[in-house]
One Martini backbone bead per residue (centre of mass of N, CA, C, O) as a GRO file, in nm:
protein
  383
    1UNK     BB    1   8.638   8.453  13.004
    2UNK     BB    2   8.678   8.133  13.164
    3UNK     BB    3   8.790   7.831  13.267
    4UNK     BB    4   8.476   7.735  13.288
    5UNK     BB    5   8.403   7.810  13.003
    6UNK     BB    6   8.285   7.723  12.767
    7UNK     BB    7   8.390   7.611  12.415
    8UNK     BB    8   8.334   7.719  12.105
    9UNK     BB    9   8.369   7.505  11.831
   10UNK     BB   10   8.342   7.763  11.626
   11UNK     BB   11   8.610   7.857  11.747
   12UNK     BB   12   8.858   8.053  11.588
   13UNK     BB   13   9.166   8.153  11.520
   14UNK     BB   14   9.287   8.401  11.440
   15UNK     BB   15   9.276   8.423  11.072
   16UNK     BB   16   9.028   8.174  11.097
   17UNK     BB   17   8.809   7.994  10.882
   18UNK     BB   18   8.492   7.873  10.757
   19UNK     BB   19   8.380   7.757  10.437
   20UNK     BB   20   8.092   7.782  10.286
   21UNK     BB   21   7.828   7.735  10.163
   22UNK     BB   22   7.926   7.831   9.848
   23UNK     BB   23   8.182   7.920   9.844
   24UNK     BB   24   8.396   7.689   9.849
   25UNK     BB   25   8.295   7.610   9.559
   26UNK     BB   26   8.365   7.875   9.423
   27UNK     BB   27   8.676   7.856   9.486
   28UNK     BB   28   8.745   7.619   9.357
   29UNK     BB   29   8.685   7.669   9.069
   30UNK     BB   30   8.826   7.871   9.014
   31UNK     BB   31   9.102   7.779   9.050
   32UNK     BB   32   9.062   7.599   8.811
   33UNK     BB   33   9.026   7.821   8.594
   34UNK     BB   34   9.303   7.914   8.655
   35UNK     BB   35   9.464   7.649   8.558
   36UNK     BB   36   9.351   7.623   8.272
   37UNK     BB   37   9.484   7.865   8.175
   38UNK     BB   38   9.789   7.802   8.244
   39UNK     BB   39   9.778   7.506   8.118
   40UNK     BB   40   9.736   7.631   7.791
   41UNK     BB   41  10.027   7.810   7.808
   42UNK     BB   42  10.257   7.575   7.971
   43UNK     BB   43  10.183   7.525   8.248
   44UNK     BB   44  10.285   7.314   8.488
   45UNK     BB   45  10.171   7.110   8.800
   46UNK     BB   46  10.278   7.138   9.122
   47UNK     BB   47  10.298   6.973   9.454
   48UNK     BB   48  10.420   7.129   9.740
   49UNK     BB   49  10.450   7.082  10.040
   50UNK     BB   50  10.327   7.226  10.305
   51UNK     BB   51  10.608   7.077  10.465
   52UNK     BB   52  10.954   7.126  10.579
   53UNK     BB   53  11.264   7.236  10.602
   54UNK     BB   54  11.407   7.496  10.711
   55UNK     BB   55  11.687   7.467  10.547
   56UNK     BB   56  11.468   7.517  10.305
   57UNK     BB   57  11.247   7.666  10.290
   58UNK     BB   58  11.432   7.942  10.370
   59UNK     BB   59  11.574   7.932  10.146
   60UNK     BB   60  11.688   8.186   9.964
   61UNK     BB   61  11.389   8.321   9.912
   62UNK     BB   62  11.261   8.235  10.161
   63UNK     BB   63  11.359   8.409  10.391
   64UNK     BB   64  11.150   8.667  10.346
   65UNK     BB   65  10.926   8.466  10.496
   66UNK     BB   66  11.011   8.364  10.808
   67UNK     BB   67  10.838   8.535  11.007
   68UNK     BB   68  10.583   8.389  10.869
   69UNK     BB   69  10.667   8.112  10.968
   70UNK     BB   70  10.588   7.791  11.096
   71UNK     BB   71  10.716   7.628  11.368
   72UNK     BB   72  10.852   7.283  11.425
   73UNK     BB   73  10.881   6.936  11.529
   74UNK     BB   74  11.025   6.649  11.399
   75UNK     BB   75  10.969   6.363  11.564
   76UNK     BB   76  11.180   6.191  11.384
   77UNK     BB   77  11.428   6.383  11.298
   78UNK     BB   78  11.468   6.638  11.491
   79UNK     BB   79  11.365   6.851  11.284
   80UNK     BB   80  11.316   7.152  11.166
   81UNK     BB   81  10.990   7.291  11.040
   82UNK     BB   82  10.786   7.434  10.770
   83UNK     BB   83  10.563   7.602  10.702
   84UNK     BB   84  10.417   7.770  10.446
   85UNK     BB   85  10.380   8.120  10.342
   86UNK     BB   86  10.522   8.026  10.027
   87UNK     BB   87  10.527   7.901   9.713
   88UNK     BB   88  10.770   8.021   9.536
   89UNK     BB   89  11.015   7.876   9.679
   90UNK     BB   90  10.949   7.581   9.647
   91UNK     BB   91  10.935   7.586   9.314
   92UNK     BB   92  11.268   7.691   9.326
   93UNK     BB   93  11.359   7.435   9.464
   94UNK     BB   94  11.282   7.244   9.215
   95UNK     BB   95  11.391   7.332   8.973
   96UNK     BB   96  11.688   7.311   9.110
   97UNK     BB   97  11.669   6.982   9.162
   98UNK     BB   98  11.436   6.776   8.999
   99UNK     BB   99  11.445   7.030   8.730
  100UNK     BB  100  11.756   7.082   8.625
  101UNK     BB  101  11.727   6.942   8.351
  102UNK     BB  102  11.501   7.102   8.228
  103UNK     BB  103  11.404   7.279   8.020
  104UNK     BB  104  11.456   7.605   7.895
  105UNK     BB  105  11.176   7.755   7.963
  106UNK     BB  106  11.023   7.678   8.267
  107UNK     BB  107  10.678   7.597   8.355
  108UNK     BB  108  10.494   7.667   8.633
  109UNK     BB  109  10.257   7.558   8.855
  110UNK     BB  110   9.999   7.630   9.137
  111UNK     BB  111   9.813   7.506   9.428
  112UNK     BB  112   9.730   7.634   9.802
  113UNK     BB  113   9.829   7.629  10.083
  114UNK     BB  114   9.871   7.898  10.359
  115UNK     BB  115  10.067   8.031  10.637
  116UNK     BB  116  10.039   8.256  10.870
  117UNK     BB  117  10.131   8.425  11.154
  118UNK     BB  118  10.015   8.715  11.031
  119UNK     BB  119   9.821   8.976  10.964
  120UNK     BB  120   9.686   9.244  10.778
  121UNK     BB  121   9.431   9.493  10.816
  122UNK     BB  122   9.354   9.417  10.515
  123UNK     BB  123   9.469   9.080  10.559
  124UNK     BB  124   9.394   8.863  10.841
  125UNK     BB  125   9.445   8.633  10.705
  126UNK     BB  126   9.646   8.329  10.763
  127UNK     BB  127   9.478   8.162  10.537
  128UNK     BB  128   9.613   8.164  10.206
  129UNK     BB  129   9.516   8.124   9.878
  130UNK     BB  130   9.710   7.974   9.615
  131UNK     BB  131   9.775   8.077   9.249
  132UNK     BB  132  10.043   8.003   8.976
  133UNK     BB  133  10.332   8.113   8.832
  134UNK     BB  134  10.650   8.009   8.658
  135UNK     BB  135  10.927   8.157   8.509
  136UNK     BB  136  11.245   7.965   8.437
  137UNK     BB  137  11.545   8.141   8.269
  138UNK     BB  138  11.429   8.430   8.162
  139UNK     BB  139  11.584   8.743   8.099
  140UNK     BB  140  11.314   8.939   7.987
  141UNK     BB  141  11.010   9.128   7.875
  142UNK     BB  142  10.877   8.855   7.769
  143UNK     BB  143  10.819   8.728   8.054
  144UNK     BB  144  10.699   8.943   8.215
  145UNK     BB  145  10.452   8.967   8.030
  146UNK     BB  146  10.345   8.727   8.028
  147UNK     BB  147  10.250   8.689   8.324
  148UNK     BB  148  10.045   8.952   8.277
  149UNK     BB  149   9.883   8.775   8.063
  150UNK     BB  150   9.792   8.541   8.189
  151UNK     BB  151   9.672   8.664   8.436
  152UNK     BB  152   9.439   8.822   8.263
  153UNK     BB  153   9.317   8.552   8.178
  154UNK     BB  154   9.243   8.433   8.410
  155UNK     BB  155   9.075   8.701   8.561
  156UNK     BB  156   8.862   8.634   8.329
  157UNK     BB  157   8.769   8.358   8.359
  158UNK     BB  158   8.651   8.487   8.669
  159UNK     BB  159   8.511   8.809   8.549
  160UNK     BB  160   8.779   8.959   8.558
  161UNK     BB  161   8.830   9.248   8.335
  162UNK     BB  162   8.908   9.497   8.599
  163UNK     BB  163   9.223   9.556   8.604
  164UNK     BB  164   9.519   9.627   8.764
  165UNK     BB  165   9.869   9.674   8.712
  166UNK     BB  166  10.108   9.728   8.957
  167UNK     BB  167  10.438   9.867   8.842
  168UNK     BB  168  10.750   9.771   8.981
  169UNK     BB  169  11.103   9.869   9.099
  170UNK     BB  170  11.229   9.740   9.435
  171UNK     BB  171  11.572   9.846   9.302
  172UNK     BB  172  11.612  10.145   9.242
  173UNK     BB  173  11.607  10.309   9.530
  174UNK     BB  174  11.831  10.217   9.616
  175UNK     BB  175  12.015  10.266   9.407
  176UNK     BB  176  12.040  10.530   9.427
  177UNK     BB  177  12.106  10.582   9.739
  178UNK     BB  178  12.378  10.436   9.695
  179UNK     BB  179  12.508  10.648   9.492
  180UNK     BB  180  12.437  10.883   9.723
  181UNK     BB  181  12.543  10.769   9.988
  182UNK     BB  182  12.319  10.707  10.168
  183UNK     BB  183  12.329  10.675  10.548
  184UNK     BB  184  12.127  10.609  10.791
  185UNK     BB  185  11.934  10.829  10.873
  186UNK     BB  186  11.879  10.959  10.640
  187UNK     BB  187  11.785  10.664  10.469
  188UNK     BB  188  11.557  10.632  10.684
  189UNK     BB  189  11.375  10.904  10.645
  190UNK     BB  190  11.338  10.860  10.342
  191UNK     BB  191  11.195  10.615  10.328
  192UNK     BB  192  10.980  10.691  10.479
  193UNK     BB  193  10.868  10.879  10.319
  194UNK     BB  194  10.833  10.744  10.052
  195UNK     BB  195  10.595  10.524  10.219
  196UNK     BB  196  10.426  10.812  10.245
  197UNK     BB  197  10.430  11.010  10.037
  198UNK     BB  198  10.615  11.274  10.121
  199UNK     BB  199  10.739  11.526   9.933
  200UNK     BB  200  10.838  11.740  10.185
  201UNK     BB  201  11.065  11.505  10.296
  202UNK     BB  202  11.212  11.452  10.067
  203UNK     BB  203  11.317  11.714   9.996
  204UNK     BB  204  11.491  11.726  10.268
  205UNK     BB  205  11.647  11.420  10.294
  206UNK     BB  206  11.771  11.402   9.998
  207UNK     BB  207  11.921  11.596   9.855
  208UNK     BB  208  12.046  11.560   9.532
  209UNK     BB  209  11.743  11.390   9.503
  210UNK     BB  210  11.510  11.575   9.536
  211UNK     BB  211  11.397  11.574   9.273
  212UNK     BB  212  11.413  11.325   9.140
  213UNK     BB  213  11.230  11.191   9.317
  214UNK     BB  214  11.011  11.371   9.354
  215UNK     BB  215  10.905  11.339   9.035
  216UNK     BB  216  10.881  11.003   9.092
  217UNK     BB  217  10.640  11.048   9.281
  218UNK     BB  218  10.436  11.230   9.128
  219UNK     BB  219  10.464  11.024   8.857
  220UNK     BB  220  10.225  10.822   9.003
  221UNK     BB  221  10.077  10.626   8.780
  222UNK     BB  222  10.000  10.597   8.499
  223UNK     BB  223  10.231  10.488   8.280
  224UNK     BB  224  10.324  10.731   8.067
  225UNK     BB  225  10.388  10.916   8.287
  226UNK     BB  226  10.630  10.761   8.444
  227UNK     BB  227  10.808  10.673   8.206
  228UNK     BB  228  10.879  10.968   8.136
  229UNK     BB  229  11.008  11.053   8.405
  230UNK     BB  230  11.245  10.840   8.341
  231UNK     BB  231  11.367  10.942   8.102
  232UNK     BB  232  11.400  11.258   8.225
  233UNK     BB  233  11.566  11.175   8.492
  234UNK     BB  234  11.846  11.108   8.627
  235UNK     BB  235  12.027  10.804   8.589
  236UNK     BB  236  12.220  10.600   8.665
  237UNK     BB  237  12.322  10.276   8.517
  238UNK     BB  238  12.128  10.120   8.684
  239UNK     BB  239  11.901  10.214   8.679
  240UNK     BB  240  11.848  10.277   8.333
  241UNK     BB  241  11.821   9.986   8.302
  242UNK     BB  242  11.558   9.933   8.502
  243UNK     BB  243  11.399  10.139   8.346
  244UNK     BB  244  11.422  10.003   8.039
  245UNK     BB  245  11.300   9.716   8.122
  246UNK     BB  246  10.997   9.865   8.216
  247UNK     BB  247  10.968   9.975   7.889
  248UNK     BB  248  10.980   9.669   7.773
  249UNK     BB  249  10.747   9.569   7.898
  250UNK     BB  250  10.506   9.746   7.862
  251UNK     BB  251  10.534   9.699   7.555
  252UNK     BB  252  10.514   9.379   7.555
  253UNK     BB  253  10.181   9.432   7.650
  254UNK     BB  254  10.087   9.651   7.462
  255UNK     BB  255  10.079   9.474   7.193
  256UNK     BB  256   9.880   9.248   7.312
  257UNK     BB  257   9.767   9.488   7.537
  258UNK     BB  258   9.633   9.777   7.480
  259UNK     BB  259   9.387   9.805   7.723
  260UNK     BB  260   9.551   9.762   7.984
  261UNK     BB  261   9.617   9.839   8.304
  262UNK     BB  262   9.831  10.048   8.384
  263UNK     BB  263  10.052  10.099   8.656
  264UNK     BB  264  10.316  10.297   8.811
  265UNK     BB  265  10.566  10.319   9.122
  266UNK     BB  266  10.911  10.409   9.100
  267UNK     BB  267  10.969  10.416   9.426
  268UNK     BB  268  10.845  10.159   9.500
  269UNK     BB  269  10.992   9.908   9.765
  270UNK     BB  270  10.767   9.711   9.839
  271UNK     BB  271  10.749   9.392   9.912
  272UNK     BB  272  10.891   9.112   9.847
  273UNK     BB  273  11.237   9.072   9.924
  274UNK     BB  274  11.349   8.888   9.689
  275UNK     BB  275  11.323   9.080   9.460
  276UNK     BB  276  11.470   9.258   9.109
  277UNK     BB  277  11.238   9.362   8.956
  278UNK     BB  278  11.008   9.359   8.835
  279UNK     BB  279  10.670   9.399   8.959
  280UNK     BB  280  10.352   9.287   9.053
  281UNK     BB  281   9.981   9.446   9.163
  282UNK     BB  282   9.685   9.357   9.191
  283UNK     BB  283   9.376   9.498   9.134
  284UNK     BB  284   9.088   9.641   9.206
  285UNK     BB  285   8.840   9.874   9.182
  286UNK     BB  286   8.877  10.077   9.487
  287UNK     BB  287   9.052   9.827   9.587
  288UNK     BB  288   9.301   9.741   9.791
  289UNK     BB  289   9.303   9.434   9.786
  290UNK     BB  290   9.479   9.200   9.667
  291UNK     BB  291   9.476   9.001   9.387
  292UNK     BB  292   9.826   9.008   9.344
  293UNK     BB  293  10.175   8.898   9.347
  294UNK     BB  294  10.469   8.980   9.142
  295UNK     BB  295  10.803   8.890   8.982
  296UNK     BB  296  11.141   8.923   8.990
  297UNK     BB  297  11.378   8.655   9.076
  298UNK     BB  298  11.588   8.399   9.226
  299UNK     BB  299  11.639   8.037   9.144
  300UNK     BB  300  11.813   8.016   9.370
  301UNK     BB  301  12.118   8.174   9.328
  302UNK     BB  302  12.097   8.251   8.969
  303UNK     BB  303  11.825   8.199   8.828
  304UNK     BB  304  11.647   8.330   8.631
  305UNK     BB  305  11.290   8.476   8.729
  306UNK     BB  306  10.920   8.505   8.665
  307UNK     BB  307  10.600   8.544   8.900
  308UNK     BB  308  10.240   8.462   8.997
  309UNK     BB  309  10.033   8.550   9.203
  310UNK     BB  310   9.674   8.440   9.287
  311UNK     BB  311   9.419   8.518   9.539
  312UNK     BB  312   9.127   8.360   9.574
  313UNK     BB  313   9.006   8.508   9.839
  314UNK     BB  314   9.001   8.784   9.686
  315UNK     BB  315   8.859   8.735   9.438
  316UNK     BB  316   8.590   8.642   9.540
  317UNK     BB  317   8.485   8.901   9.679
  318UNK     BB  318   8.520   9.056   9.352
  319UNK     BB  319   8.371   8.919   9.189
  320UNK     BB  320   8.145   8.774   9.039
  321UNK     BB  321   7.856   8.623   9.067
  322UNK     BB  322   7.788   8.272   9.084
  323UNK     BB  323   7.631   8.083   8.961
  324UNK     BB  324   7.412   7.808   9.114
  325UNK     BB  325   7.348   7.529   9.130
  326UNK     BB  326   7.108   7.328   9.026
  327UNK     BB  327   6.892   7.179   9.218
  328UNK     BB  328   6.756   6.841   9.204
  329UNK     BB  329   6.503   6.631   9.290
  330UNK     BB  330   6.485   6.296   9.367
  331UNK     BB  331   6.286   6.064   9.391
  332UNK     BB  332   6.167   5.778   9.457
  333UNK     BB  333   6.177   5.587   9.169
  334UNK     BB  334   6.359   5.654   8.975
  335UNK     BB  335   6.529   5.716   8.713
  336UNK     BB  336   6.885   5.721   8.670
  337UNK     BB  337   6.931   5.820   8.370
  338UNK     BB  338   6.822   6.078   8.427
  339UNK     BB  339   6.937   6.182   8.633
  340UNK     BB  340   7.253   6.117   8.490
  341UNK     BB  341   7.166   6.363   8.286
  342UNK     BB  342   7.136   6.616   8.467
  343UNK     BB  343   7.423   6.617   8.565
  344UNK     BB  344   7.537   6.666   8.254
  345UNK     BB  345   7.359   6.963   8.281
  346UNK     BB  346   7.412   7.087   8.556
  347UNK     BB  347   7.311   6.915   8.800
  348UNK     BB  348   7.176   6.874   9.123
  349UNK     BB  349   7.121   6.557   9.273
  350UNK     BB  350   6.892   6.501   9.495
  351UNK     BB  351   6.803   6.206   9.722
  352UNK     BB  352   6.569   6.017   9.812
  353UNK     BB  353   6.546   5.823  10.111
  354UNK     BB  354   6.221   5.875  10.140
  355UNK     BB  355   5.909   5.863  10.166
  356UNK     BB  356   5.710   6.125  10.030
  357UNK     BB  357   5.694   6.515  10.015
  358UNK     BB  358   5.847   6.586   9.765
  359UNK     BB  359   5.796   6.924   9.745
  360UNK     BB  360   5.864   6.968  10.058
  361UNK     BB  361   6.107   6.873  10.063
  362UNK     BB  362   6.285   7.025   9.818
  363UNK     BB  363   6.236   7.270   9.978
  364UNK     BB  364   6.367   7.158  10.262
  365UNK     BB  365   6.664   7.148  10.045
  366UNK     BB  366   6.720   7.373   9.840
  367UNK     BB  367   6.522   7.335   9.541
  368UNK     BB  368   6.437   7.410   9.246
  369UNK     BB  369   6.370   7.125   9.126
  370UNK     BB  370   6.223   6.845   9.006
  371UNK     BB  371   6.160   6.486   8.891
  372UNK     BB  372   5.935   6.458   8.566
  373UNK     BB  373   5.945   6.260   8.337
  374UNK     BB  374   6.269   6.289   8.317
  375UNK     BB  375   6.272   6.590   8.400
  376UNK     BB  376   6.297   6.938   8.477
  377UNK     BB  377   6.082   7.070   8.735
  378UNK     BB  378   5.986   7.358   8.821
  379UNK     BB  379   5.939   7.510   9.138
  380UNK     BB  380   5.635   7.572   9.314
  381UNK     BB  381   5.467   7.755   9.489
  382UNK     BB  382   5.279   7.522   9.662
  383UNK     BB  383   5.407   7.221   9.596
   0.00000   0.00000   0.00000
């Protein structure tokens, strides 16, 4: 392309599309029936701000995800400004400012977009949207494990009923390491060997750790399998506290849920750099692309909090298809009552702006039915 060619209007920029029909409606309504699951359960609805000040919005939590964040200047105040790029931290904002004084523990919900700097090659997507919740004041197995049972209902009301949560604590393998003192090029060495899984480079680097972590990275997958393994470990006080409290979670999941798919990752450190405790990723099967995010981490300087985000984007593509609303086609001179009796009805009626052939208009307006005698007659080929 050269500086005289023209600008094709419908070209957007790298990691940002046009959501069309239906899909479009199918995303929105699903957000809603996450929104329904959440308010059930007693999670409140708030709606933070798209854009805010940057030394609000990256404070605390915000700070994890800055380099993400796209930064402007407000022409009024002239303070830096940022778009959001995870509205968790803006959540754990309102709890410590205007609902401080709310009782604990606080539930809160939220839906809306976010924007990214950059995407990554199995997410490229730049904008995208997030429906979460936040539950806000109790450090215990029994808020954790709430989170992931409120997500598992949440993701059955839009047809996932087959989804993994894979749990991690990305605060254990650092405990680990600073305890047998490793720093430097060695413990640099030791983490990427650790994210690549290579368990030869692992017992290399590892020096006195490297049984325990080995036995701990093979014993990624089932759950029953990795608790097995956290407990029959050798581990420092800080650490064996992380691995009891994962496996006091997973109890009180498996009470109330107990065929829901677990899997543990024990030296997984990836992912939100906030997290401090309990954290989980959904999958669905086959696919890599998450379909939530979350875990337990700071609300403010010290208040703990943990919360999931639901990614609906990522959702829609693994959904089960949505029946589409059938279209009504109403000719000139129906009776309205009629109309909006189909429409309480579940049908989206498609209104004649003038006389014709009603059923050639009806077909090249992509309807279904047309409305007869007060009532809806599915559209026949050659009708």
């Amino acid at each position: 392309m050269t500086d005289d060619d023209p600008i094709n209007p419908a070209l957007l920029p790298a990691g940002l599309r046009d959501l069309l029909p239906p899909d479009a409606e199918t995303e929105a309504a699903s957000v809603e029936a996450l929104m329904e699951v959440f308010a059930t359960h007693g999670y409140e609805r708030v709606k933070p701000p798209l854009l805010e000040f940057e030394d609000s919005l990256l404070a605390g939590a915000g700070a994890a995800v800055a380099e993400q964040t796209f930064r402007l200047m407000d022409p009024g105040s002239q303070r830096m400004m940022g778009l959001r790029a995870d509205t968790t931290p803006q959540v754990a904002r309102i709890a410590t400012t205007r609902l401080a004084g709310a009782p604990r523990p606080l539930r809160l919900s939220y839906a809306g977009q976010c924007l990214l700097v950059r995407g990554s090659q199995l997410a490229p997507d730049r904008q995208i949207a997030q429906a979460g919740i936040e539950l806000i004041g109790p450090d215990m197995p029994a808020a954790d494990a709430e989170i992931v049972l409120v997500g598992a209902e949440a993701l059955a009301a839009v047809g996932m009923t087959h989804v993994s949560f894979d749990l991690t604590v990305p605060t254990l393998t650092p405990v680990l390491l600073d305890d047998a003192g490793l720093e430097g090029p060695s413990r640099l060495a030791l983490a990427r060997a650790l994210d690549r899984k290579d368990a030869a480079s692992v017992k290399r680097h590892a020096g006195a750790l490297a049984d325990t972590l080995t036995e701990l990275l093979l014993a990624a997958g089932p759950a029953d399998r990795a608790l097995a393994a956290l407990a029959a470990a050798r581990l420092p006080a800080a650490a064996r506290a992380l691995a009891d409290g994962l496996a006091a979670t997973v109890a009180a999941i498996r009470a109330r849920a107990p065929t829901l798919r677990l899997t543990i990752d024990p030296v997984e450190f990836r992912g939100l750099r906030y997290h401090t405790g309990v954290s989980i990723t959904i999958f669905a099967p086959g696919r890599h692309e998450e379909l939530g995010r979350g875990g337990r981490y700071l609300s403010g300087d010290a208040e703990p909090a943990t919360g999931l985000t639901l990614y609906p984007d990522a959702i829609l593509r693994v959904a089960p298809q949505r029946q589409p609303r059938p279209r009504l086609y109403v000719p000139l001179g129906a009776d309205p009552d009629a109309a909006a009796r189909m429409r309480h009805l579940g049908y989206a009626t498609i209104a004649a702006l003038g006389a014709g052939d009603d059923g050639a208009e009806a077909r090249r307006l992509g309807c279904t039915h047309i409305l007869q005698s007060g009532d809806a007659a599915p559209l026949r080929t050659g009708e």
